[in-house]
N, C-alpha and C positions, 0 to 999 in steps of 0.2 A: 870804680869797678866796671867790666866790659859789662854793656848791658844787650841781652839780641829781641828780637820779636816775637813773643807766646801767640802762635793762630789759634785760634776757638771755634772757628767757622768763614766758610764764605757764601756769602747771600747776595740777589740782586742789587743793584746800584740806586741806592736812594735818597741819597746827598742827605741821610737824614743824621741829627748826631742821636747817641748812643748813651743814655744815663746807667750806670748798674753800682749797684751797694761797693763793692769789691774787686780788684782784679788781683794774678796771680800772685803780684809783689805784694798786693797789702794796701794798692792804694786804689782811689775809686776811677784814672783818669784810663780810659781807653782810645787806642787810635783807629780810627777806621782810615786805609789802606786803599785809595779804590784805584779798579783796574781797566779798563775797558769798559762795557756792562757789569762788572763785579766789583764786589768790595769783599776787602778781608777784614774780621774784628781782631786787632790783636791788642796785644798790650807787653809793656817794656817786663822785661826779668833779667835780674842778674844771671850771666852766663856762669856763673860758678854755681849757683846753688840750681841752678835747672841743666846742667851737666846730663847726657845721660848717665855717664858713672853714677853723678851723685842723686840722681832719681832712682839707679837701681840701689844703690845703699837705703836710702830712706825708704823705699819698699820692702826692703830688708829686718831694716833695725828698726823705723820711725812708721808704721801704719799710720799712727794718727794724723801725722804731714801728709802721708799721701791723702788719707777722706777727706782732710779740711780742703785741698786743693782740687780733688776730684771735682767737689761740691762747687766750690768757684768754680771749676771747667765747666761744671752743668749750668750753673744759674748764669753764669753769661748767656750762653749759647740759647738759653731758652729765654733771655730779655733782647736779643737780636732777632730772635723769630718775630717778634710783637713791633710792628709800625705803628707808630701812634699809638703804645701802648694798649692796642686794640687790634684789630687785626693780624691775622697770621702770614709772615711770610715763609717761601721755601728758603731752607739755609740747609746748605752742605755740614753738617756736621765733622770736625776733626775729631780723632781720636785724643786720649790724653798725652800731650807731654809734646810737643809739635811744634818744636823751633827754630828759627833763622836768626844769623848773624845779623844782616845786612838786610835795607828793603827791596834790596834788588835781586836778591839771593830768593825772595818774596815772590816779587815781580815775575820773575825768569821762570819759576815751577808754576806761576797763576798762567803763563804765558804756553807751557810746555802741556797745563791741562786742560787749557782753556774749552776745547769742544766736548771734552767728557764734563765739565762745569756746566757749560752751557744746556746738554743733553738732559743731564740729570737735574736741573735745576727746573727746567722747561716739563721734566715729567711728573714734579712733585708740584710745580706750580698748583693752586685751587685744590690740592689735594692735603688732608690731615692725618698724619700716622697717631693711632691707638692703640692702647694693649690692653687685654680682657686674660683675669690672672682667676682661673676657680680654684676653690678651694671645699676638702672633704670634712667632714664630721662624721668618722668612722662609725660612732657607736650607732649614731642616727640611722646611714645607711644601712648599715647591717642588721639594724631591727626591724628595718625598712622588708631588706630581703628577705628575712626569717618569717616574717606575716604574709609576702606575697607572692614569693617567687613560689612556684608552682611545685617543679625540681626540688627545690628543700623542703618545702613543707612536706612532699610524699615522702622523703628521706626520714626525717624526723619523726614523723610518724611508724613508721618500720621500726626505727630505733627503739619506740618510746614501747613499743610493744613484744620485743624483748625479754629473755631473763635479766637479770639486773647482772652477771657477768658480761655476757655478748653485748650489751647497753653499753659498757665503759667502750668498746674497741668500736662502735658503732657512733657513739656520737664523736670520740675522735675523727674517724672519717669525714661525719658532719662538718666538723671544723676546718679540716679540709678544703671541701667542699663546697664551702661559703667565701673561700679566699680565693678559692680559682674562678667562681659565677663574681664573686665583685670585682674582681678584674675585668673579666670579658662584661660585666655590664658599664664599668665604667669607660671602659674605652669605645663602646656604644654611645654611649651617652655624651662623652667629650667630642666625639666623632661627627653626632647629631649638633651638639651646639656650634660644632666650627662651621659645617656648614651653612649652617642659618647664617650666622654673621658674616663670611664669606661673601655671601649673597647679595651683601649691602658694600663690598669693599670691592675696590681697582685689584689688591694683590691683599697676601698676604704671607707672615713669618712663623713660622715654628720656634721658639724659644723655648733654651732649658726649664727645665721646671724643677723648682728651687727646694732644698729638704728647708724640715724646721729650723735647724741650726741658723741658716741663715734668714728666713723670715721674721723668725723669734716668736712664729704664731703656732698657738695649740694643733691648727689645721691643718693637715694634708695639702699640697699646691699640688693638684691635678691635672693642670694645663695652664700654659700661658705660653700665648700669640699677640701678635701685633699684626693691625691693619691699615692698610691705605686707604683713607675714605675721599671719596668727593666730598668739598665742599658741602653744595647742596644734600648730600645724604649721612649727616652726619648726625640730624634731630631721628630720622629713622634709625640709625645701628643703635643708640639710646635706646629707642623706645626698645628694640628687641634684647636689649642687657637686659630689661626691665620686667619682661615680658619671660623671658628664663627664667630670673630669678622668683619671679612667681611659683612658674613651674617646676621649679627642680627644690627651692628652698625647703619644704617639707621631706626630701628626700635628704637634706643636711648638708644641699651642697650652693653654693652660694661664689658670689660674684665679687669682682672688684675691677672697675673702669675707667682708665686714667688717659689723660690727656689734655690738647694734644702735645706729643712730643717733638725733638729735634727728632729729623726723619737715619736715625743709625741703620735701619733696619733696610729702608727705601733706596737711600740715596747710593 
């Protein structure tokens, strides 16, 4: 069976070898590729079953072939970041599904992108991408608003004083009223936190924000970015997740900080 070259990524040149659980066929043996200052991580796949056609069929009919294989795509690429199983290097992230026939087929595109490699590699260098994903507890918040916000409390009150017909069309309103202020407060408030963390980061990314369906969590996803951090400032953007979460947890709304990543967002 023709077999061609799955790319995963390209990272600086470290003459270092590569262990990881898994590659795309199934087996554990990866080839590092190097190029000049670079190296490519790829590893052999049958050219029949990594086919675009037959990638788009199996996206098609087989989803679970595509996750298990996503998943290899990721956990390479994030065991090539790690030198010495410790330390972070920058590594070009490829998208999924990213193959050649031949190494020279390789060679000739590592060749053709050589200074946008070099550019981008040289700008993520000492730098670490993370992403900060919030998340709402509606009932919290809004019990939150209902005691504080100023705006509704005088509302509510008007209401509450009332005949008991005009009450019914009145706290309707209320209800209202309470979904348009937790809008506009929360996009104050996500607004306020990006900035803080911004403050601590080289760049940073706006990323979708994800429904339940796909988190599979009871909460609301209210924001989630990704940031370029210096090295050096990566024990400070911590502390200030940290330091949110204090402050907004009682409000219902809470944190989640991961990293660091292949730089997708960066590079």
């Amino acid at each position: 069976m023709e077999a061609g070259l799955y790319l995963y990524c390209v990272r600086p040149r470290t003459d270092e070898t590569l262990e990881v659980h898994k590659t795309m066929s199934g087996e554990e043996k990866i080839q590092i590729i190097p190029y000049l200052e670079l190296e490519a991580i790829t590893s052999e796949v049958p050219l029949e079953e990594f086919s675009s056609a037959e990638i788009q069929k199996k996206a098609e009919e087989d989803l679970d072939w595509i996750k298990r294989k996503v998943l290899i795509h990721e956990e390479v690429i994030e065991q090539a970041m790690r030198s010495d199983g410790s330390s972070v290097l920058p590594v070009i992230p490829m998208q999924f599904g990213v193959i050649f026939r031949t190494r020279e087929k390789l060679k000739e595109t590592l060749y053709e992108n050589l200074d946008k490699f070099r550019k981008s590699l040289k700008f993520l260098s000492g730098r670490e991408e993370w992403g900060v994903k919030v998340f709402l507890d509606e009932d919290v918040f809004v019990d939150f608003l209902e005691k504080e916000n100023v705006e509704l409390l005088v509302q509510k009150r008007e209401a509450d004083a009332l005949p008991k017909g005009l009450a019914f069309f009145a706290k309707k309103k209320t209800a209202y009223k309470i979904e348009e202020i937790k809008e506009r407060e929360l996009a104050k408030i996500t607004d306020e936190i990006n900035e803080y963390l911004a403050n601590s980061a080289v760049t940073h990314f706006k990323a979708k924000v994800l429904d339940k369906d796909f988190t599979l969590l009871s909460n609301e996803m209210i924001m989630n970015r990704f940031y370029l951090i210096e090295e050096p400032e990566i024990a400070e953007f911590k502390v200030k997740t940290e330091q949110l979460k204090e402050r907004f947890n009682p409000l219902g709304i809470d944190f989640e900080i991961t990293g660091p990543w292949p730089s997708y967002h960066f590079a």
